[in-house]
C-alpha positions in Angstrom: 0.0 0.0 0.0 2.3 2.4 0.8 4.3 1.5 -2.5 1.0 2.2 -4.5 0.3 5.4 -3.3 3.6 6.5 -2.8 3.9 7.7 0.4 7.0 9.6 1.4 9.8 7.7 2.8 7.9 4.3 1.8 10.7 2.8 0.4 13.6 3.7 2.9 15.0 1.4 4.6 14.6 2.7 8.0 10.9 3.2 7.8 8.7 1.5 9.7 6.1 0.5 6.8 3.4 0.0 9.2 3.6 2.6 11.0 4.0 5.3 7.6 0.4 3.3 6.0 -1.4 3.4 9.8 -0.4 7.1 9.7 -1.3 7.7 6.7 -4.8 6.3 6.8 -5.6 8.2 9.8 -5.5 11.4 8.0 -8.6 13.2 8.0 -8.5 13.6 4.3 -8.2 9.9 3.5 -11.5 8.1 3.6 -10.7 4.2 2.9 -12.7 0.9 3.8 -10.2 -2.2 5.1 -11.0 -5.9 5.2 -8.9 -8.1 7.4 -10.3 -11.7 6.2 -9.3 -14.7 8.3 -8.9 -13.2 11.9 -8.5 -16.3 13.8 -5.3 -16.3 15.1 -5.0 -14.3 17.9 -1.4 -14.8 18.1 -1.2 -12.6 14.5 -2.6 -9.5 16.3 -1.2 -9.9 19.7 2.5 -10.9 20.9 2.4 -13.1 24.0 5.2 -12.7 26.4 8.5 -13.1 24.7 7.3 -13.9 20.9 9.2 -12.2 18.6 7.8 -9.3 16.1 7.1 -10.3 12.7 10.3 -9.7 10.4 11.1 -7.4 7.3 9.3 -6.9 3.9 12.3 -5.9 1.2 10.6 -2.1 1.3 12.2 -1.6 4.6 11.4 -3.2 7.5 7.6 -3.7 9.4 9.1 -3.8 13.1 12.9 -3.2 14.6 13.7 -4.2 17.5 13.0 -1.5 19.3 9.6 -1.1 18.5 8.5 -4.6 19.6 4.4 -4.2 19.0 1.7 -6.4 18.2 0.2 -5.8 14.8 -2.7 -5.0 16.2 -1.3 -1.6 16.9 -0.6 -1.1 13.5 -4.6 -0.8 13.2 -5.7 2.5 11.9 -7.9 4.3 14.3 -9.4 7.4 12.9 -13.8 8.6 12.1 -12.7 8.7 8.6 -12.6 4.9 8.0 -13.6 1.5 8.5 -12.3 -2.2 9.5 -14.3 -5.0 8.2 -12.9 -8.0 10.3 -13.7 -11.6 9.8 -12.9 -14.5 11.9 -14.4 -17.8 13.1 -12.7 -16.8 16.3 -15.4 -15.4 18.8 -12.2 -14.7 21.6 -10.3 -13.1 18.5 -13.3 -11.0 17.0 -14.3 -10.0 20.2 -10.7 -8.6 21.2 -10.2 -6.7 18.0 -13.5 -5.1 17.9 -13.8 -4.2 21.7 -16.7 -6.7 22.8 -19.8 -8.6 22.2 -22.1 -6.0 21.0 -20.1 -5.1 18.2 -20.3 -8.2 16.4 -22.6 -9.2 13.7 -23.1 -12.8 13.9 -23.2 -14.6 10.4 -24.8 -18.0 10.3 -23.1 -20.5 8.1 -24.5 -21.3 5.1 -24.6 -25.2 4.0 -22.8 -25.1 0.4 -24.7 -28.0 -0.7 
Protein backbone atom coordinates (compact mmCIF):
# COMPACT_ATOMS: atom_id res chain seq x y z
CA UNK A 1 0.00 0.00 0.00
CA UNK A 2 2.33 2.40 0.81
CA UNK A 3 4.34 1.49 -2.55
CA UNK A 4 0.97 2.17 -4.53
CA UNK A 5 0.31 5.35 -3.28
CA UNK A 6 3.64 6.50 -2.79
CA UNK A 7 3.86 7.69 0.44
CA UNK A 8 6.95 9.57 1.44
CA UNK A 9 9.78 7.67 2.80
CA UNK A 10 7.92 4.25 1.81
CA UNK A 11 10.70 2.83 0.40
CA UNK A 12 13.57 3.71 2.92
CA UNK A 13 14.95 1.38 4.59
CA UNK A 14 14.59 2.73 8.01
CA UNK A 15 10.90 3.24 7.82
CA UNK A 16 8.72 1.45 9.75
CA UNK A 17 6.14 0.49 6.83
CA UNK A 18 3.40 0.02 9.16
CA UNK A 19 3.58 2.64 10.98
CA UNK A 20 3.98 5.30 7.58
CA UNK A 21 0.40 3.31 6.05
CA UNK A 22 -1.40 3.40 9.82
CA UNK A 23 -0.37 7.14 9.74
CA UNK A 24 -1.31 7.69 6.65
CA UNK A 25 -4.76 6.25 6.80
CA UNK A 26 -5.61 8.23 9.82
CA UNK A 27 -5.46 11.40 8.00
CA UNK A 28 -8.62 13.24 8.00
CA UNK A 29 -8.54 13.64 4.29
CA UNK A 30 -8.21 9.93 3.46
CA UNK A 31 -11.54 8.08 3.62
CA UNK A 32 -10.73 4.24 2.92
CA UNK A 33 -12.66 0.90 3.84
CA UNK A 34 -10.15 -2.23 5.13
CA UNK A 35 -10.99 -5.95 5.16
CA UNK A 36 -8.87 -8.09 7.40
CA UNK A 37 -10.27 -11.71 6.23
CA UNK A 38 -9.26 -14.72 8.33
CA UNK A 39 -8.92 -13.23 11.92
CA UNK A 40 -8.52 -16.25 13.81
CA UNK A 41 -5.33 -16.33 15.13
CA UNK A 42 -5.01 -14.29 17.95
CA UNK A 43 -1.38 -14.85 18.08
CA UNK A 44 -1.23 -12.58 14.53
CA UNK A 45 -2.56 -9.53 16.26
CA UNK A 46 -1.18 -9.92 19.67
CA UNK A 47 2.49 -10.92 20.89
CA UNK A 48 2.42 -13.11 24.02
CA UNK A 49 5.21 -12.68 26.42
CA UNK A 50 8.52 -13.12 24.70
CA UNK A 51 7.30 -13.93 20.94
CA UNK A 52 9.17 -12.23 18.60
CA UNK A 53 7.82 -9.28 16.11
CA UNK A 54 7.07 -10.26 12.69
CA UNK A 55 10.32 -9.71 10.38
CA UNK A 56 11.05 -7.45 7.34
CA UNK A 57 9.30 -6.86 3.94
CA UNK A 58 12.25 -5.88 1.23
CA UNK A 59 10.58 -2.13 1.31
CA UNK A 60 12.19 -1.57 4.62
CA UNK A 61 11.43 -3.20 7.52
CA UNK A 62 7.62 -3.74 9.39
CA UNK A 63 9.08 -3.84 13.08
CA UNK A 64 12.86 -3.17 14.61
CA UNK A 65 13.67 -4.25 17.50
CA UNK A 66 13.00 -1.45 19.31
CA UNK A 67 9.61 -1.14 18.52
CA UNK A 68 8.53 -4.56 19.61
CA UNK A 69 4.43 -4.17 19.02
CA UNK A 70 1.73 -6.42 18.24
CA UNK A 71 0.18 -5.77 14.80
CA UNK A 72 -2.72 -5.00 16.24
CA UNK A 73 -1.35 -1.60 16.94
CA UNK A 74 -0.60 -1.14 13.51
CA UNK A 75 -4.61 -0.82 13.21
CA UNK A 76 -5.73 2.51 11.92
CA UNK A 77 -7.86 4.34 14.29
CA UNK A 78 -9.35 7.43 12.95
CA UNK A 79 -13.80 8.61 12.06
CA UNK A 80 -12.74 8.74 8.64
CA UNK A 81 -12.63 4.86 7.98
CA UNK A 82 -13.61 1.47 8.51
CA UNK A 83 -12.31 -2.20 9.49
CA UNK A 84 -14.26 -5.03 8.18
CA UNK A 85 -12.93 -7.99 10.32
CA UNK A 86 -13.72 -11.61 9.79
CA UNK A 87 -12.89 -14.49 11.92
CA UNK A 88 -14.38 -17.79 13.13
CA UNK A 89 -12.69 -16.83 16.28
CA UNK A 90 -15.39 -15.39 18.78
CA UNK A 91 -12.20 -14.70 21.63
CA UNK A 92 -10.34 -13.10 18.53
CA UNK A 93 -13.28 -11.05 17.04
CA UNK A 94 -14.34 -10.05 20.20
CA UNK A 95 -10.69 -8.63 21.24
CA UNK A 96 -10.20 -6.70 17.98
CA UNK A 97 -13.49 -5.06 17.95
CA UNK A 98 -13.80 -4.21 21.71
CA UNK A 99 -16.73 -6.74 22.83
CA UNK A 100 -19.85 -8.55 22.18
CA UNK A 101 -22.12 -6.01 20.97
CA UNK A 102 -20.07 -5.06 18.15
CA UNK A 103 -20.29 -8.24 16.39
CA UNK A 104 -22.56 -9.18 13.73
CA UNK A 105 -23.06 -12.85 13.89
CA UNK A 106 -23.20 -14.57 10.42
CA UNK A 107 -24.77 -18.03 10.27
CA UNK A 108 -23.07 -20.52 8.12
CA UNK A 109 -24.46 -21.29 5.14
CA UNK A 110 -24.63 -25.21 3.99
CA UNK A 111 -22.78 -25.06 0.42
CA UNK A 112 -24.71 -27.98 -0.71
Amino acid sequence: MADRVRLPGWNDPKTTVLRLVRDWLDKEENEWTMVVDNADDMDVFYMRRGQRAIGSVSAGPILTTSEQQPIVSFLPQSYNGSIVITSRSMDVAERLVGGHRNIIPVPVTDSA
